[in-house]
N, CA, C and O atoms as CSV, one atom per row, in Angstrom:
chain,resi,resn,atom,element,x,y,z
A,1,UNK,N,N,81.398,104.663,63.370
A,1,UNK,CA,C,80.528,103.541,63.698
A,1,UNK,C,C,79.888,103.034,62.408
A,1,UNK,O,O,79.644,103.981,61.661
A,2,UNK,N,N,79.529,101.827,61.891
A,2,UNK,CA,C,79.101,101.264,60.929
A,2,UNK,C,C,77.964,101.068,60.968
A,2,UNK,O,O,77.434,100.246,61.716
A,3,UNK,N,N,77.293,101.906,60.039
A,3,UNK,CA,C,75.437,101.536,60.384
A,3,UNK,C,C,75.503,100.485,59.111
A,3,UNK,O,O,76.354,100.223,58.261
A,4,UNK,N,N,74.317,100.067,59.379
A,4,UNK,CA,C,73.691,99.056,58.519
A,4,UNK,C,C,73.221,99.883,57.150
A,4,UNK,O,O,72.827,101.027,56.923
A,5,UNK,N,N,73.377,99.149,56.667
A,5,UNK,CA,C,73.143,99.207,54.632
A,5,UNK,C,C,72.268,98.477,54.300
A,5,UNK,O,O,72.255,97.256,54.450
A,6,UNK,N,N,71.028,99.480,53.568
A,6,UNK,CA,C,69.746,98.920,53.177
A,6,UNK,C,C,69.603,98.831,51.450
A,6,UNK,O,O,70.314,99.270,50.546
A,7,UNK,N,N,68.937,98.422,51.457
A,7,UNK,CA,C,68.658,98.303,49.490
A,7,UNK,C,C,67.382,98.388,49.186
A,7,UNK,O,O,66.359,98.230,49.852
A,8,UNK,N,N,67.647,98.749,47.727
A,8,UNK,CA,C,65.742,99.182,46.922
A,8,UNK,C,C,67.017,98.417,45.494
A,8,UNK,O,O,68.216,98.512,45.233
A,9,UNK,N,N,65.681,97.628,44.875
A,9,UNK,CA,C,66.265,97.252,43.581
A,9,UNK,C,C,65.295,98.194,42.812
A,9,UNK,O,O,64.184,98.536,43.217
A,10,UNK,N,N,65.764,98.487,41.877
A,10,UNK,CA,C,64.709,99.150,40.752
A,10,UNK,C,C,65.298,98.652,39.427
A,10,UNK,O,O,66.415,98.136,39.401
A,11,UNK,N,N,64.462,98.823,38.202
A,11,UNK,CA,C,64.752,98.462,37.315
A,11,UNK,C,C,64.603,100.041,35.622
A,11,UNK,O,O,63.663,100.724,35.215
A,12,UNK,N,N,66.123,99.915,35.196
A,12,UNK,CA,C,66.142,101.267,34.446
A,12,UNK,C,C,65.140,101.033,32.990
A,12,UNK,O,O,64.977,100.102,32.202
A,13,UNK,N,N,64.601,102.412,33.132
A,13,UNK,CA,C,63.250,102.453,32.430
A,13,UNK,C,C,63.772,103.564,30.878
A,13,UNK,O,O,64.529,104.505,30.639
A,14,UNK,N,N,62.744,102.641,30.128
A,14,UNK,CA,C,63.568,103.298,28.416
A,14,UNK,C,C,63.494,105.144,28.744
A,14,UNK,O,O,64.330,105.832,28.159
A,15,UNK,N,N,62.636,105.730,29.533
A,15,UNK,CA,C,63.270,107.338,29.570
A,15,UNK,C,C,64.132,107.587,30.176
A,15,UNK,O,O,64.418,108.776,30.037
A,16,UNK,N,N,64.865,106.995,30.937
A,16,UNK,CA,C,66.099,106.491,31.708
A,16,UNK,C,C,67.609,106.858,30.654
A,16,UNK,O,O,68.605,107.398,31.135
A,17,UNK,N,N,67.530,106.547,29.556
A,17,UNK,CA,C,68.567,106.061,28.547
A,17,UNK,C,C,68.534,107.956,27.904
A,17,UNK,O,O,67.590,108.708,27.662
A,18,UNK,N,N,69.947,108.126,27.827
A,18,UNK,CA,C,70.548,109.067,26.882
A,18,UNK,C,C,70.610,109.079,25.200
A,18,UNK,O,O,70.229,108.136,24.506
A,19,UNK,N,N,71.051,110.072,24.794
A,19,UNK,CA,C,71.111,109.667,23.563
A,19,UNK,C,C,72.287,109.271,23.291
A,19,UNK,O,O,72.684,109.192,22.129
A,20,UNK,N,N,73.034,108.956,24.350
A,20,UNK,CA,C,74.172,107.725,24.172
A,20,UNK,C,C,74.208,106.436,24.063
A,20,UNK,O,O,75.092,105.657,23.707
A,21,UNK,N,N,72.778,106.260,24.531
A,21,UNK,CA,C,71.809,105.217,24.645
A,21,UNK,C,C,72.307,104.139,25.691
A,21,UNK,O,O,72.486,102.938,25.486
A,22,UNK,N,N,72.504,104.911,26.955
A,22,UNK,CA,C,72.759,104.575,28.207
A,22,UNK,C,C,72.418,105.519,29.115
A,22,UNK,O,O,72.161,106.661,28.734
A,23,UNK,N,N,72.368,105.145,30.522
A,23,UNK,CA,C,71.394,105.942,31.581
A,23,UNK,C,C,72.177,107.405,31.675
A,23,UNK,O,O,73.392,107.504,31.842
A,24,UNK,N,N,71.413,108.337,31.561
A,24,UNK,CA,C,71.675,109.504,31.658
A,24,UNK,C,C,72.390,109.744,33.101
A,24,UNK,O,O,71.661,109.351,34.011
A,25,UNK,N,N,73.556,110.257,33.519
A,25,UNK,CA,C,74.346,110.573,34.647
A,25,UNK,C,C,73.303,111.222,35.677
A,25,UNK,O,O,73.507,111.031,36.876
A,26,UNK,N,N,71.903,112.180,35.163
A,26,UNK,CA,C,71.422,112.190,36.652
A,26,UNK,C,C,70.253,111.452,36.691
A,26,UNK,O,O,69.506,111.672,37.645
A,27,UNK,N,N,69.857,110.461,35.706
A,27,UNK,CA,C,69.013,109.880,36.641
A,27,UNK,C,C,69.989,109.068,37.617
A,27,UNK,O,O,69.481,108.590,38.632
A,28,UNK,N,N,71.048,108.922,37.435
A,28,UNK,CA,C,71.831,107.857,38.648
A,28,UNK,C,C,71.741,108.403,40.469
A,28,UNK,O,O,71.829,107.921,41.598
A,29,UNK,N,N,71.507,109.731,39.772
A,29,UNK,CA,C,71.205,110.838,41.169
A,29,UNK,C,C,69.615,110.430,41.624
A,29,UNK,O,O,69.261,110.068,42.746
A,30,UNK,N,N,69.018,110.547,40.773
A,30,UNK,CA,C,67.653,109.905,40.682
A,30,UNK,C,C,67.125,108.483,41.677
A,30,UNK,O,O,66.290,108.419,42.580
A,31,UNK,N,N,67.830,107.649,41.187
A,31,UNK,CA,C,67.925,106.321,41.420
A,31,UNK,C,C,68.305,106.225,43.529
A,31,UNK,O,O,67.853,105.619,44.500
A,32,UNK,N,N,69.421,107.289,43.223
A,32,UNK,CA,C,69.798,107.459,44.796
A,32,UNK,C,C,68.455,108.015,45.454
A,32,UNK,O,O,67.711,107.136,45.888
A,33,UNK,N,N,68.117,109.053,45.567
A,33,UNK,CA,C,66.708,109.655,45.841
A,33,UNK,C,C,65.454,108.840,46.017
A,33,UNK,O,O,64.683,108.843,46.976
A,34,UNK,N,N,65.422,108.416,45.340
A,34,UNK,CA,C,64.126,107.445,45.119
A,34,UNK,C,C,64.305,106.351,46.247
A,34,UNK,O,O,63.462,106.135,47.118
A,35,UNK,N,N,65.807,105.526,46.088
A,35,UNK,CA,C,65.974,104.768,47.034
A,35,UNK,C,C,65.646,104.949,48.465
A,35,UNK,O,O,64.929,104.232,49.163
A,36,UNK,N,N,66.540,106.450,48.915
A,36,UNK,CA,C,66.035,106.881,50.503
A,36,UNK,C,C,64.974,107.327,50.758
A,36,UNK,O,O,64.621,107.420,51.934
A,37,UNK,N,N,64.146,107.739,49.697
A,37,UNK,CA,C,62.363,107.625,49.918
A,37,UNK,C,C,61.847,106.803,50.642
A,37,UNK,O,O,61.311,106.733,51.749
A,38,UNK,N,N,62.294,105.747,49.212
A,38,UNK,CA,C,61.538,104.268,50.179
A,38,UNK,C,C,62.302,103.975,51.277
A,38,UNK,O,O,61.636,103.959,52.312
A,39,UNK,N,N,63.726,103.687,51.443
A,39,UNK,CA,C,63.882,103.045,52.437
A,39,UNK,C,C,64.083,103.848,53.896
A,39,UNK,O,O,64.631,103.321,54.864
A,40,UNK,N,N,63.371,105.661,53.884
A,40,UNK,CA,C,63.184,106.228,54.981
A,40,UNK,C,C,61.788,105.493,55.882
A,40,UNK,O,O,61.714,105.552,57.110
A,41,UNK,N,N,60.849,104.885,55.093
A,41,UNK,CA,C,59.808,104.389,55.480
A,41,UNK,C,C,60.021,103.167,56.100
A,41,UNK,O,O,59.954,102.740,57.252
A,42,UNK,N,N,60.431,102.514,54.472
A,42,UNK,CA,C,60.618,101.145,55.300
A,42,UNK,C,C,61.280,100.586,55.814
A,42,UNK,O,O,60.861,99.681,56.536
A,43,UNK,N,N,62.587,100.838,55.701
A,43,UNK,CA,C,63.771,100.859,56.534
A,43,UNK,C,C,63.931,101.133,57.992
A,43,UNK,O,O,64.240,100.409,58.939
A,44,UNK,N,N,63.655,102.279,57.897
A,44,UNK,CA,C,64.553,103.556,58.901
A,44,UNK,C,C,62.936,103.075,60.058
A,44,UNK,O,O,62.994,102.359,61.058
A,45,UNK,N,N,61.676,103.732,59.495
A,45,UNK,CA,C,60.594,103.581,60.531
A,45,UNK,C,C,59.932,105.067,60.406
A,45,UNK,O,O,58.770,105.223,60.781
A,46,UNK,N,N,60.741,106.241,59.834
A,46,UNK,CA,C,60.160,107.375,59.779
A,46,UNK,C,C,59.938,107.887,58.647
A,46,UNK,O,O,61.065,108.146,58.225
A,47,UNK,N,N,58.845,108.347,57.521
A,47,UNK,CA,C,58.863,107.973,55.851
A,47,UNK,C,C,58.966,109.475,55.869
A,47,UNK,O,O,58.397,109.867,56.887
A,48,UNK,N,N,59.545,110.675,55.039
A,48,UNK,CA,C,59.646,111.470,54.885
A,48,UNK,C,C,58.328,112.266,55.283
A,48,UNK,O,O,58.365,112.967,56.294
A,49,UNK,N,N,57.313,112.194,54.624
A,49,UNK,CA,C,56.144,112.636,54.890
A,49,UNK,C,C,55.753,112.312,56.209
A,49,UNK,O,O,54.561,112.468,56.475
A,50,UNK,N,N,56.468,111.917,57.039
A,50,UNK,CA,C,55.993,112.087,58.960
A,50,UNK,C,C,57.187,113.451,59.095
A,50,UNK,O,O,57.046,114.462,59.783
A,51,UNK,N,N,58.102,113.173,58.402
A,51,UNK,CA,C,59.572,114.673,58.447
A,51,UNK,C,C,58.588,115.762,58.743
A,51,UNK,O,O,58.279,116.380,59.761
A,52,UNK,N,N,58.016,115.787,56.877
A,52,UNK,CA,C,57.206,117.060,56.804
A,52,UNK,C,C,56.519,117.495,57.809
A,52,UNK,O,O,56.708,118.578,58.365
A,53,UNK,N,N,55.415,116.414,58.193
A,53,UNK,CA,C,54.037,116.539,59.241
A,53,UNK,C,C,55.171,117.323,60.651
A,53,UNK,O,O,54.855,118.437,61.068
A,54,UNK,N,N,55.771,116.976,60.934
A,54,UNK,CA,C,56.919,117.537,61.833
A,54,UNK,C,C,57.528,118.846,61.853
A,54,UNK,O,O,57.976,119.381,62.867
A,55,UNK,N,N,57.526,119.457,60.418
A,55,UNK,CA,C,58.104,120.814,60.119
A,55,UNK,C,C,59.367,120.430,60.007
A,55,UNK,O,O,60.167,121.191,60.552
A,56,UNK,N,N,59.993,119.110,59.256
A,56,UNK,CA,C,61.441,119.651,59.174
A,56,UNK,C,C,61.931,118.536,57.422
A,56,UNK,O,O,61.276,117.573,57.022
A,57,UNK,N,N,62.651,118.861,57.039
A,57,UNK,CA,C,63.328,118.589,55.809
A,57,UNK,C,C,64.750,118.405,55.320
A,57,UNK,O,O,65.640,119.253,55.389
A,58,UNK,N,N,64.845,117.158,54.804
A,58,UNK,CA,C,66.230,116.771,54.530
A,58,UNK,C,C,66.880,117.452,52.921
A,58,UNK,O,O,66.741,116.784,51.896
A,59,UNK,N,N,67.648,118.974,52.890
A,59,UNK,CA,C,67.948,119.750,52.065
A,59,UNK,C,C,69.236,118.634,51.253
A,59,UNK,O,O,69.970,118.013,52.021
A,60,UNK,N,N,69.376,118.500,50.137
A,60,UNK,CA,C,70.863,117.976,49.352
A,60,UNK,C,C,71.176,119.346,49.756
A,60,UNK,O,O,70.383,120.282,49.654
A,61,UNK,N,N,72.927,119.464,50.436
A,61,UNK,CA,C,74.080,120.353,50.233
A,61,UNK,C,C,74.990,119.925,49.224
A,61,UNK,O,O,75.521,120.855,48.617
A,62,UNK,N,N,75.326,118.743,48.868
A,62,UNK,CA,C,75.952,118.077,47.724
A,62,UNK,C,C,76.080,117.271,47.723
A,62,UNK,O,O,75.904,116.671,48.784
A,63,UNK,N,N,76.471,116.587,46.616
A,63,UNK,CA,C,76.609,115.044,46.291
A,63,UNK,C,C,78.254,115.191,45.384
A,63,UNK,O,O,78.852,116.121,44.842
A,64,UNK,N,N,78.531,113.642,45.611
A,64,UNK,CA,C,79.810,113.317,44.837
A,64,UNK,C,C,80.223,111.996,44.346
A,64,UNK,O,O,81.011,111.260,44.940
A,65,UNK,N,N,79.722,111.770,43.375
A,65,UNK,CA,C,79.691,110.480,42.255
A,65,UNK,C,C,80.491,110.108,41.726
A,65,UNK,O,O,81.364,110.954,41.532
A,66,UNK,N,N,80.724,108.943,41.247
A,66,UNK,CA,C,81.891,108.355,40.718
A,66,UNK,C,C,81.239,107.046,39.956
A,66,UNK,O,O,80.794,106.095,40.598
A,67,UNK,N,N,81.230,107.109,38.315
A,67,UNK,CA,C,80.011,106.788,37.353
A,67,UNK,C,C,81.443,105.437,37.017
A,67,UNK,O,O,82.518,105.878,36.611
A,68,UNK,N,N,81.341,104.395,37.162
A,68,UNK,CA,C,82.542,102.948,36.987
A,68,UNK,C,C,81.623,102.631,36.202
A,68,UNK,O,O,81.975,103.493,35.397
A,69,UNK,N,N,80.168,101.856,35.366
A,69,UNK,CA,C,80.523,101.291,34.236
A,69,UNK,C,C,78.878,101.569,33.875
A,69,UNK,O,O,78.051,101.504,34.785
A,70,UNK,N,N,78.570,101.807,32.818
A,70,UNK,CA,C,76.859,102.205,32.178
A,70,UNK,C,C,75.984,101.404,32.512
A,70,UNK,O,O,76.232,100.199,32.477
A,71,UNK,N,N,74.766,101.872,32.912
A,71,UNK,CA,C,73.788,100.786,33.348
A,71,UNK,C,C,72.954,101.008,31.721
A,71,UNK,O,O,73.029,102.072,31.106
A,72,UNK,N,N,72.116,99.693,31.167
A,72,UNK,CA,C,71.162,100.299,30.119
A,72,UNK,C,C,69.895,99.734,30.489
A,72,UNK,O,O,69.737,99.039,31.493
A,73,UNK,N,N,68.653,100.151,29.363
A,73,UNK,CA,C,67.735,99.823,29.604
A,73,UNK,C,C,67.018,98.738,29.994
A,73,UNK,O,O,67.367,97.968,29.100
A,74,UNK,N,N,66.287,98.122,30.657
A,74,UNK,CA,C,66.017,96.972,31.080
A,74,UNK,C,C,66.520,96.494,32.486
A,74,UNK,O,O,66.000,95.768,33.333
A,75,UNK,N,N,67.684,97.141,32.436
A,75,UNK,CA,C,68.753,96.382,33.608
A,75,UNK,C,C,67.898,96.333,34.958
A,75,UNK,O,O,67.017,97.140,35.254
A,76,UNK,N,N,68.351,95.151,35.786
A,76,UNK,CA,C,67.822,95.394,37.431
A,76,UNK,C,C,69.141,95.977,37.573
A,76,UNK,O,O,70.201,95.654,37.037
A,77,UNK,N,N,68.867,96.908,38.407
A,77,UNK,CA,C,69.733,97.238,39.942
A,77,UNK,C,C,69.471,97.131,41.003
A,77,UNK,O,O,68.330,96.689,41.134
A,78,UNK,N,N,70.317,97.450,42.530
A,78,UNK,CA,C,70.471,97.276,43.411
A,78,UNK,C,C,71.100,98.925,43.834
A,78,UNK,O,O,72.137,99.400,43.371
A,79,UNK,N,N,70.335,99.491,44.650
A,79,UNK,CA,C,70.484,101.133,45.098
A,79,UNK,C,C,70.907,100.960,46.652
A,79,UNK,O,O,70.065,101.011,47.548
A,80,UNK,N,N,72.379,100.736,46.908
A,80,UNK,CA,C,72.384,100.597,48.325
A,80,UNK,C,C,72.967,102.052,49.045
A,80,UNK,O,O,73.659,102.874,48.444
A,81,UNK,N,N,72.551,102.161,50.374
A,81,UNK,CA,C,72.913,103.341,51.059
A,81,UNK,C,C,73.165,103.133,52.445
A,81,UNK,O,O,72.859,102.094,53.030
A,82,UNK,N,N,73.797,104.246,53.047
A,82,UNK,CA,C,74.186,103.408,54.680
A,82,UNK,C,C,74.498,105.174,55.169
A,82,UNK,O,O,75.117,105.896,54.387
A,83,UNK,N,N,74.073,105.634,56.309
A,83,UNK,CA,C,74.756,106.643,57.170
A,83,UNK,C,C,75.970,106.414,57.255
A,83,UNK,O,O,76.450,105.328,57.578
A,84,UNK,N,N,76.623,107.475,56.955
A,84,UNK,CA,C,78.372,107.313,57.048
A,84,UNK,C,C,78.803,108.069,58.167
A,84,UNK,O,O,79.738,107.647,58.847
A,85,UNK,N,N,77.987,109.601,58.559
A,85,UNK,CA,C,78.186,110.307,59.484
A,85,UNK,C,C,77.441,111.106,59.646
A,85,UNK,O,O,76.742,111.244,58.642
A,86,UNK,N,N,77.190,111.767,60.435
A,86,UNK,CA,C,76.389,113.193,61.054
A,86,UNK,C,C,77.517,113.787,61.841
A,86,UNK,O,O,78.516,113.342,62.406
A,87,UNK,N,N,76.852,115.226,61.620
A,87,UNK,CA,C,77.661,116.382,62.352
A,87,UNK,C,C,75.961,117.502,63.307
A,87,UNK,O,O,74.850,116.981,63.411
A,88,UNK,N,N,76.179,118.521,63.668
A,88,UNK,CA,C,75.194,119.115,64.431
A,88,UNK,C,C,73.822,119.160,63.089
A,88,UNK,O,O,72.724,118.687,63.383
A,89,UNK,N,N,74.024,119.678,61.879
A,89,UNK,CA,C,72.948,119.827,61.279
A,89,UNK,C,C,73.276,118.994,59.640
A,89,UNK,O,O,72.821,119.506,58.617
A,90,UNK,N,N,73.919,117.983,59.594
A,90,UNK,CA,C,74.518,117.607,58.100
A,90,UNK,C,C,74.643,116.022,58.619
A,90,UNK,O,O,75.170,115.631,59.661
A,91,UNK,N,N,73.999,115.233,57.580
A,91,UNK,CA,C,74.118,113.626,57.480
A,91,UNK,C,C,74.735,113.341,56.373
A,91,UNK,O,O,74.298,113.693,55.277
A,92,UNK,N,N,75.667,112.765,56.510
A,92,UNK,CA,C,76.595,112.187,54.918
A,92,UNK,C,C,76.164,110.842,54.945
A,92,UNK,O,O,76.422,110.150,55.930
A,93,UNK,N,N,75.156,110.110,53.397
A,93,UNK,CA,C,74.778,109.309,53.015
A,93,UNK,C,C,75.837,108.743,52.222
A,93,UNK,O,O,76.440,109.530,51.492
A,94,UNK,N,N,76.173,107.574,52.221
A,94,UNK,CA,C,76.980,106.979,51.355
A,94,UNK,C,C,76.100,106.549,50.299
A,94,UNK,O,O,74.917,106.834,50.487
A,95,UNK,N,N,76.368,105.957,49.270
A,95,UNK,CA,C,75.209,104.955,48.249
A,95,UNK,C,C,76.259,104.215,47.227
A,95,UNK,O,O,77.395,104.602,46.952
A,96,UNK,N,N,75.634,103.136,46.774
A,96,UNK,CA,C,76.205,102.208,45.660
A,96,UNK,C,C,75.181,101.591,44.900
A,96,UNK,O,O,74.236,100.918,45.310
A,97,UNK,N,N,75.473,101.891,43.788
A,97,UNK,CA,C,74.475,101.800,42.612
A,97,UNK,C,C,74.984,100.401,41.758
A,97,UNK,O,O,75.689,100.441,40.750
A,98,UNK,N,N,74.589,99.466,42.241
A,98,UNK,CA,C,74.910,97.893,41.513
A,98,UNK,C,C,73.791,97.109,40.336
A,98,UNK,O,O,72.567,96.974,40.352
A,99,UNK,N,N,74.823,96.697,39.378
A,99,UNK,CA,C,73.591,95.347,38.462
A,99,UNK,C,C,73.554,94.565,38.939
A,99,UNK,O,O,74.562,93.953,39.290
A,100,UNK,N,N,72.175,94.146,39.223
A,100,UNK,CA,C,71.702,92.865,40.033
A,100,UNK,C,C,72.671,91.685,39.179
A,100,UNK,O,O,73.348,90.983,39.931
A,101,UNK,N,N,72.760,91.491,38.177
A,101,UNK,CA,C,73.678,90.259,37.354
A,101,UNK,C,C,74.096,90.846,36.346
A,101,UNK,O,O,73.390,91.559,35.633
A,102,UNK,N,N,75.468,90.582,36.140
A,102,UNK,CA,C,76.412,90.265,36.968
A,102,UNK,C,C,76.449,91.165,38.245
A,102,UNK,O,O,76.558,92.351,37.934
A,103,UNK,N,N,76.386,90.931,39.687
A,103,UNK,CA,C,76.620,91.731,40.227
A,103,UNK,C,C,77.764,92.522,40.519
A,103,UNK,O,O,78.689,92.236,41.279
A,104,UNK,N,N,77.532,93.997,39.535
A,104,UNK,CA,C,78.916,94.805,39.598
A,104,UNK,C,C,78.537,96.406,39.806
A,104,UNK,O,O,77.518,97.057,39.578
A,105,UNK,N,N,79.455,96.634,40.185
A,105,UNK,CA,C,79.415,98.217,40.630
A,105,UNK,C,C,79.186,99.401,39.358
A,105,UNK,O,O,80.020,99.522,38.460
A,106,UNK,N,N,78.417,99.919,39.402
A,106,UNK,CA,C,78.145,101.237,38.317
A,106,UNK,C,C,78.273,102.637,38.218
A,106,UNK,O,O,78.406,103.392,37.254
A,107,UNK,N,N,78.195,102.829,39.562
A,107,UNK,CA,C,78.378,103.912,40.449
A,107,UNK,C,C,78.709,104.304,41.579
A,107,UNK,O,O,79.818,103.769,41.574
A,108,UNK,N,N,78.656,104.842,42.629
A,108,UNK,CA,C,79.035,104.692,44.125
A,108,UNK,C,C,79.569,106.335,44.664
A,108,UNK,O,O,80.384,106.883,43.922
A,109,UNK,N,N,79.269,106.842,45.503
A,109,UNK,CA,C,79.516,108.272,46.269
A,109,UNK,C,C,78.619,108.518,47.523
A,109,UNK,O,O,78.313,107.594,48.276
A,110,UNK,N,N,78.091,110.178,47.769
A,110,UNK,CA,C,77.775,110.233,48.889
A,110,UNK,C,C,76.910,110.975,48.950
A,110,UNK,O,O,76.722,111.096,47.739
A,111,UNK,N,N,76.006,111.768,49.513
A,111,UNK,CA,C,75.131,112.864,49.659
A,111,UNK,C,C,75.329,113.045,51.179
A,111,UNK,O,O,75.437,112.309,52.159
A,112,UNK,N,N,75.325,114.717,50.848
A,112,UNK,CA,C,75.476,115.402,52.449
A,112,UNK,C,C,74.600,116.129,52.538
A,112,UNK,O,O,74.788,117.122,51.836
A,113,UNK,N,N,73.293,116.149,53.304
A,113,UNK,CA,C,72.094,116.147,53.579
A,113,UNK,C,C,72.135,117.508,54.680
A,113,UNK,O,O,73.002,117.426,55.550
A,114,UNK,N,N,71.303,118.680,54.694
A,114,UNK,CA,C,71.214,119.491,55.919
A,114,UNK,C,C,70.051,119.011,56.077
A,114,UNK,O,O,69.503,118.443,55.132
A,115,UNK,N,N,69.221,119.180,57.713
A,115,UNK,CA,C,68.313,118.850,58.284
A,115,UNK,C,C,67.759,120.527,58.300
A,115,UNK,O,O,68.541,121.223,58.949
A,116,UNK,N,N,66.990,121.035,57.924
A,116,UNK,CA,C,66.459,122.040,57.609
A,116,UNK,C,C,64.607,122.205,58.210
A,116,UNK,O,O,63.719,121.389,57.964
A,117,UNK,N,N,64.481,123.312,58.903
A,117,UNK,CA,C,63.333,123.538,59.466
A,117,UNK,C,C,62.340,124.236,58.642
A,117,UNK,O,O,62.475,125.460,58.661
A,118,UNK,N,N,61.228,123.715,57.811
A,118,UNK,CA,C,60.455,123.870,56.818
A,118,UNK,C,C,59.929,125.717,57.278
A,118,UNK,O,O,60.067,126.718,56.575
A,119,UNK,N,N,59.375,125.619,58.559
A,119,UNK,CA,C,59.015,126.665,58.207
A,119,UNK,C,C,59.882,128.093,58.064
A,119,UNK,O,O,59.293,128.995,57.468
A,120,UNK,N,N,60.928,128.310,58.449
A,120,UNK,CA,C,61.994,129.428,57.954
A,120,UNK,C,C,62.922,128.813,57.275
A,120,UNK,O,O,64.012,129.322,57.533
A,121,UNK,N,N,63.013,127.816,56.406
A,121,UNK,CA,C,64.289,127.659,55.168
A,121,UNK,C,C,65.220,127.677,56.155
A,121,UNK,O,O,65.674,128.818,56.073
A,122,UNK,N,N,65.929,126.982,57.262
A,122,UNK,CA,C,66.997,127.327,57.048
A,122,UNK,C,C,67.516,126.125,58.411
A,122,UNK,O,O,66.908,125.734,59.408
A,123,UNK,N,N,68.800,125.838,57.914
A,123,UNK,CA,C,69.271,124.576,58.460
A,123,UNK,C,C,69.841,125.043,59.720
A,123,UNK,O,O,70.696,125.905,59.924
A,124,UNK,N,N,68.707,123.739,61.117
A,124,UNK,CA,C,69.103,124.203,62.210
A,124,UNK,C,C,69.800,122.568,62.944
A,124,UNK,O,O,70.191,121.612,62.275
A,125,UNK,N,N,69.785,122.658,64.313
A,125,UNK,CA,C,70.338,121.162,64.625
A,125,UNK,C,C,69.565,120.131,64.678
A,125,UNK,O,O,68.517,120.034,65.316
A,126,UNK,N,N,70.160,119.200,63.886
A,126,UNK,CA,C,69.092,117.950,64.086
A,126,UNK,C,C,69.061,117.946,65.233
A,126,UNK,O,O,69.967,118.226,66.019
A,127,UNK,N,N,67.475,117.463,65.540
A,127,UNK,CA,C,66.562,117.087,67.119
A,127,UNK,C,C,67.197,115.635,67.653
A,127,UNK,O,O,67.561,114.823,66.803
A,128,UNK,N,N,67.296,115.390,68.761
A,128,UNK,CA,C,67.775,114.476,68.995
A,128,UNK,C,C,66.925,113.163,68.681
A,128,UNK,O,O,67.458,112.080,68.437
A,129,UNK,N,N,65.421,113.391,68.715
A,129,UNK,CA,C,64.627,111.551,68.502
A,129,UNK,C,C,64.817,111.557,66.896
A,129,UNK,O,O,64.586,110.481,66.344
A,130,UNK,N,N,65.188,112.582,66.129
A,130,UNK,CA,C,65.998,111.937,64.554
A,130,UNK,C,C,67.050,111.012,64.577
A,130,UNK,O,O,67.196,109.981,63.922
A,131,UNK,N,N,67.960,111.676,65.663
A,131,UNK,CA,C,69.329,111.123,65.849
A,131,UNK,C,C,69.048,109.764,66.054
A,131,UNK,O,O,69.441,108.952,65.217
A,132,UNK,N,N,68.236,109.285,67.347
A,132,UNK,CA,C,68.125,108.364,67.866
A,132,UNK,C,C,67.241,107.540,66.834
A,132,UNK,O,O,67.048,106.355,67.107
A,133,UNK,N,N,66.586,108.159,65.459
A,133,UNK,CA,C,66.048,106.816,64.580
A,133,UNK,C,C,66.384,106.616,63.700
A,133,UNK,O,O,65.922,105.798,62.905
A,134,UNK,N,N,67.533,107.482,63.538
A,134,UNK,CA,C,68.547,106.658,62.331
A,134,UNK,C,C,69.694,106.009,62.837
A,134,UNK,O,O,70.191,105.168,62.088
A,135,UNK,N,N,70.322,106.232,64.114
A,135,UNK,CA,C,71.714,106.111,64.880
A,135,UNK,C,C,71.124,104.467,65.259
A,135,UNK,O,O,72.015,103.636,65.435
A,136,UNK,N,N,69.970,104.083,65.362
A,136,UNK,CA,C,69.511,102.916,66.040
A,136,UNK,C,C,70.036,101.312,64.767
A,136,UNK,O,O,70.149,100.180,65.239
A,137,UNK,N,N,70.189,101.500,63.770
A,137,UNK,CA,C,70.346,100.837,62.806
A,137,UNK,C,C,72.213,100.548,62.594
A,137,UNK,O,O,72.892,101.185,61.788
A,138,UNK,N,N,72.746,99.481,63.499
A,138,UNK,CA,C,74.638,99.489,63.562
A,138,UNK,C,C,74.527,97.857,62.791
A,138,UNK,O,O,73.601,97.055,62.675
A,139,UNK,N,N,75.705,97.858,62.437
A,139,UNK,CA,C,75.589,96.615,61.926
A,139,UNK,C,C,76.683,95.647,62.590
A,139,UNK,O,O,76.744,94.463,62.257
């Protein structure tokens, strides 16, 4: 099913830059993170910090990137992300990491997320009114 794809632009900041003197490969991980921060709030309707107040937490199990062309300092981007799938306790986030102008691709992969119950560490089944407030967003 095709959920809808949200965006956060941000703009890369001079501690951002390597001594290649281009964005260091994890802030691009960074950039992803930051994005589903914000757009768990403003997006979605539920901001992480209601997760917490709840007792439960979205763990990274892994991520898998694919770095197509250097962003540098100054640059706008465009941090887009979309639910690709869920299983009983695991959400696979897609994301695409774009320059606002020219608009072109820089990056792009996925994060696979466990839903994890704060107070014993340890990943149980997502609850169903999660399901139902991210599953609500199809495009």
């Amino acid at each position: 099913m095709p959920y809808k794809r949200f965006e956060t632009e941000l703009i890369v900041r001079p501690d951002d830059i390597d001594m290649n003197n281009h964005v260091h490969m994890s802030k691009y991980l960074d950039y992803v993170l930051f994005a589903r921060y914000d757009q768990m709030s403003r997006c979605y309707g539920m901001s992480m910090e209601e997760f917490i107040q709840r007792g439960w937490g979205w763990f990274v199990k892994s991520c898998t990137i694919e770095y197509k062309r250097p962003l540098s300092n100054g640059e706008h981007i465009i941090v887009r992300t979309w639910l690709e799938s869920f299983d009983e306790t695991d959400v696979k986030v897609g994301f695409r990491i774009m320059k606002k102008e020219p608009p072109k691709v820089s990056a792009e992969g996925y994060f696979l997320y466990t839903m994890v119950n704060l107070s014993t560490n340890r990943a149980e089944l997502i609850p169903e009114w999660a399901i139902r407030q991210y599953t609500q967003f199809v495009e």
